[in-house]
C-alpha positions as CSV (number, residue, x, y, z in Angstrom):
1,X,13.0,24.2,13.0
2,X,9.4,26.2,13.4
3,X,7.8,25.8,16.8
4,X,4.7,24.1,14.7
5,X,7.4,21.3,13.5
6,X,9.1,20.8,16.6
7,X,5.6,20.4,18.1
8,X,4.7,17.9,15.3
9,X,7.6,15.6,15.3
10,X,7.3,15.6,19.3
11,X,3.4,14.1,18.7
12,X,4.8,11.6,15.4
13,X,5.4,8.4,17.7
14,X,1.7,8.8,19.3
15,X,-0.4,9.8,16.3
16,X,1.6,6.5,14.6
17,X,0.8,4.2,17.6
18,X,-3.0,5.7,17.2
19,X,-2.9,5.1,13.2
20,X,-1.9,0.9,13.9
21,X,-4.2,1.1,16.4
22,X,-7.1,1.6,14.3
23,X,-5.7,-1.3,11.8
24,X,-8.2,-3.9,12.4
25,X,-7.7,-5.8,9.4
26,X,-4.7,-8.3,8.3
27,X,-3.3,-7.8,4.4
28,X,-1.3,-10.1,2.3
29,X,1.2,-7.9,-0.2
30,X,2.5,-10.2,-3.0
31,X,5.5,-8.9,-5.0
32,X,6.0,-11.0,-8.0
33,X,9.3,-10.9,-10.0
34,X,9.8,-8.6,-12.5
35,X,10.6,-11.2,-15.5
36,X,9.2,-14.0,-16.2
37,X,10.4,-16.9,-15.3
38,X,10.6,-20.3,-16.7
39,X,8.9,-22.9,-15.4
40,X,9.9,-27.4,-14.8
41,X,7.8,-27.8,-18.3
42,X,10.0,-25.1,-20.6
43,X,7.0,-23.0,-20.3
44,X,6.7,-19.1,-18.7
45,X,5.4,-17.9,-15.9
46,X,5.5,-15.1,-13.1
47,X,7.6,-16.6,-11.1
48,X,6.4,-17.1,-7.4
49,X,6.0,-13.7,-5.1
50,X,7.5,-12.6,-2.0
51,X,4.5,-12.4,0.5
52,X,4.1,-10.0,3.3
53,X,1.6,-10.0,6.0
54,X,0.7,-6.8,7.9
55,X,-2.3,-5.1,9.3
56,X,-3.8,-2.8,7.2
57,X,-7.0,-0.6,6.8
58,X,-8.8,-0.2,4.0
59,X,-11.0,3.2,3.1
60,X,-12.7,4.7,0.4
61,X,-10.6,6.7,-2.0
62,X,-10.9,11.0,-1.7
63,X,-11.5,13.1,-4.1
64,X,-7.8,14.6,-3.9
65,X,-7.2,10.4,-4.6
66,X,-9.0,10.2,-7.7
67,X,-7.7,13.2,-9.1
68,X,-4.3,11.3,-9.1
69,X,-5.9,7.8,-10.5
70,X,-7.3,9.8,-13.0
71,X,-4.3,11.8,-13.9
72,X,-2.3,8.3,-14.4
73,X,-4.8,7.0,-15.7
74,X,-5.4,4.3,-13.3
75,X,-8.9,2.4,-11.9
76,X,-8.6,3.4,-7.9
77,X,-11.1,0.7,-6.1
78,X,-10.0,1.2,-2.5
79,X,-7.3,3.5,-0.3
80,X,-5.1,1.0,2.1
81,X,-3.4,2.2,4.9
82,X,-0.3,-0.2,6.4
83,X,2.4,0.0,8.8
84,X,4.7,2.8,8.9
85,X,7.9,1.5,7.4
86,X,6.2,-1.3,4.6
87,X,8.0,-1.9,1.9
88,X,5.8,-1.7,-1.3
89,X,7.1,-2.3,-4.6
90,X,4.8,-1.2,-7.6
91,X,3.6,-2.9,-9.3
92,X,2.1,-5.2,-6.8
93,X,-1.0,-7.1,-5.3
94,X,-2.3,-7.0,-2.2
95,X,-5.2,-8.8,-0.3
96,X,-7.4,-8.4,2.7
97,X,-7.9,-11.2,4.6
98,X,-11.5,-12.5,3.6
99,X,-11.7,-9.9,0.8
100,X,-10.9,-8.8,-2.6
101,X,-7.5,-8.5,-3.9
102,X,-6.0,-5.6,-5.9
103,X,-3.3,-4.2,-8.1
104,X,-1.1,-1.4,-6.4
105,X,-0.2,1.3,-8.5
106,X,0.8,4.3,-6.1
107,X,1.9,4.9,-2.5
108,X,2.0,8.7,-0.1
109,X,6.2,7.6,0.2
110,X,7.2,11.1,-1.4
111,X,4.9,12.7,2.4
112,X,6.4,14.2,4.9
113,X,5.2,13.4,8.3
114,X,3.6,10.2,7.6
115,X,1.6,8.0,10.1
116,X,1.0,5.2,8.0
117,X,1.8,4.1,3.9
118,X,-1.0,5.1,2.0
119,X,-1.5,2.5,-0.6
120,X,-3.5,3.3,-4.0
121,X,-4.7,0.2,-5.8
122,X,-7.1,-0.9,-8.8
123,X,-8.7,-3.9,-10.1
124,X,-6.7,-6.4,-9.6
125,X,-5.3,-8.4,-13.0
């Protein structure tokens, strides 16, 4: 291992603690199932979602963040960052507390030496 890395993964805990830190908002990640699912009347629908609370931070997307929506061809609203260690599933919604919710389409979990889960959602629906 380099001297840089060795020096990086030495700082990781701090820069993460510095990352939650600056999470001054709470988020509610709904994962619905992936079927529909029948409902008391013989009807459809999807199902009832596993909810998640966690703090979050929400920021405007980056140009290197559009690139991607764009590629994918997906409508990026907003970048959220949560804890380290979140499970996401895509596709999901999330919602900041006394805000808007979206759709999330994308995360940073293929990134090496990550302080938080980048989250990429869209207009929610």
């Amino acid at each position: 291992m380099s001297v840089f890395a060795t020096a990086v993964n030495a700082a990781l805990p701090s820069l993460i603690a510095a990352d939650e830190a600056l999470m001054r908002d709470t988020c509610t990640i709904a994962t619905y199932p992936t079927s529909p699912q029948m409902d008391a009347a013989g009807g459809w629908t999807d199902g009832t979602p596993t909810t998640v609370t966690v703090k979050c931070r929400s920021e405007d997307p980056s140009k290197d963040d559009q690139v991607i929506a764009d590629r994918i061809g997906k409508d990026l609203r907003v970048v959220i960052a949560v804890p380290l260690g979140t499970t996401i599933t895509i596709p999901s919604e999330i919602t900041i507390t006394g805000g808007e919710t979206f759709t999330i389409f994308g995360t940073n979990d293929l990134k090496t030496m990550r302080t938080s889960v980048r989250i990429l959602a869209g207009t929610a629906g």
